[in-house]
C-alpha positions, 0 to 999 in steps of 0.5 A: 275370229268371225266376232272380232271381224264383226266387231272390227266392221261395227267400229269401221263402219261408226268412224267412217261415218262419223265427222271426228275422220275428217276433223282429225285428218283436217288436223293432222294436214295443219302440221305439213302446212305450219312446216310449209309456211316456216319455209316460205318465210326463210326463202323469202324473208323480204316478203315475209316481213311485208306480209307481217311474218316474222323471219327471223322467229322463222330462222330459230324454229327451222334453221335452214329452208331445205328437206331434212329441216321441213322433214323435222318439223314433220316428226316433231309434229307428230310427236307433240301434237301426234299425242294429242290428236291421238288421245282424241281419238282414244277418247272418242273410240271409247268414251263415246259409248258413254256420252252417246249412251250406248254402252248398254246396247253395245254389251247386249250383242253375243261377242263378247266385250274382250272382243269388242275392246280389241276391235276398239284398238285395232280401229284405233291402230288403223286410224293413227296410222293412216293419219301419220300416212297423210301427213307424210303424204301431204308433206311431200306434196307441199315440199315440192311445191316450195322447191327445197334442196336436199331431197333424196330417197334415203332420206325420205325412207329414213324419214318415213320410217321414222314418222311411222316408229313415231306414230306407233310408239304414239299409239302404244300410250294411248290405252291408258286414256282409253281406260280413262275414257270407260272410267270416267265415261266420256271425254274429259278424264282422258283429255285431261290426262292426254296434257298433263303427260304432255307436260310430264314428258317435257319436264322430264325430258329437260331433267333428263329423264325422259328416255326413263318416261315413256311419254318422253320417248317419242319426243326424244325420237323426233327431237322435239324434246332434245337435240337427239335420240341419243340417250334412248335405248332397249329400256325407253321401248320397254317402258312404252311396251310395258304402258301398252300390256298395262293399258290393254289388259286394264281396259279388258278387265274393266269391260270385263268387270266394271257395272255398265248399267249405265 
């Protein structure tokens, strides 16, 4: 325990001081705003058109200038763009010990590289879900500012909880980029594979078999992929569930096993 908690400082201490924090929370604070300007031109669609904006593109994204609506956006937000924003982390967390060349330095400390590996996922547990904390936080700010009807505390719970379900399901797909990440050392294998599954969850949502993908599952629940989240069940969780032990254990045994000569 006393070497996870180290290990667990170690990580804490690598991302605050790093610019990828605030470049991930700067991005993750354009979703609240891209949703807010949507409103504006839907309340304001005279002004819009003089700005150039287009209200009727406006109309058919959002619909209606109202809570439930903007809270849409939120989740199909983070859903899509959640993903990858997500896998840069992943990517940084992991593969960065390999472009910076410090993977050799890392593994001469006494703790050991099970450890070490699920550090690097708590870090990455911690970090997805304070972002998704801010942009809800954010959200709520901007859509006071803009004034819309419909606001109610249960909706903001339900709302809330579904952003965090969201985000955590995120999180769950992302120790597959992470053993991309030490496979490949560096960033382009897991970046590469953070859009390929993007696309693979929105074909197989349109074929309707996304409840079946777990790359799918947070899109259907945000209903960025589909009206709703009807057609997901036990299975859709146990899928992700299962790409989460896989990723996990595979990354260990990598760490564990793999040549880090380099």
């Amino acid at each position: 325990m006393k070497g996870l908690r180290s290990a667990l400082w170690a990580e804490l201490l690598k991302a605050r001081r790093s610019t990828m924090l605030w470049m991930t929370a700067a991005g993750v604070c354009l979703l609240p705003l891209a949703g807010a300007l949507f409103i504006f031109i839907l309340q304001n669609p005279e002004r819009a058109r003089q700005m150039g904006l287009i209200s009727a593109k406006a109309q058919l994204m959002v619909g209606v200038a109202d809570w439930p609506a903007y809270l849409g956006i939120l989740l199909q937000g983070m859903a899509a763009a959640g993903a990858v924003i997500y896998a840069l982390i992943a990517a940084w967390v992991f593969g960065g010990e390999f472009s910076n060349r410090t993977a050799k330095e890392l593994l001469a400390v006494p703790t050991s590289r099970a450890t070490i590996v699920v550090a690097k996922f708590i870090l990455l547990a911690l970090w997805n879900e304070g972002l998704a904390i801010l942009v809800f936080a954010v959200g709520l700010g901007v859509g006071r500012l803009l004034n819309m009807p419909g606001w109610s505390g249960a909706l903001g719970m339900t709302s809330f909880g579904s952003l965090m379900l969201i985000s955590s399901l995120t999180y769950m797909l992302m120790p597959l980029v992470a053993l991309l990440a030490c496979a490949g050392r560096g960033y382009l294998a897991p970046m590469g594979w953070a859009f390929f599954t993007l696309a693979l969850a929105q074909i197989a949502a349109v074929l309707g078999w996304g409840d079946w993908v777990p790359w799918s599952v947070p899109a259907l629940l945000s209903g960025a992929a589909g009206p709703d989240a009807a057609h997901l069940g036990l299975h859709s969780y146990s899928v992700v569930l299962m790409a989460f032990i896989v990723g996990v254990a595979a990354t260990v045994l990598w760490w564990q096993r793999a040549d880090q000569s380099r």
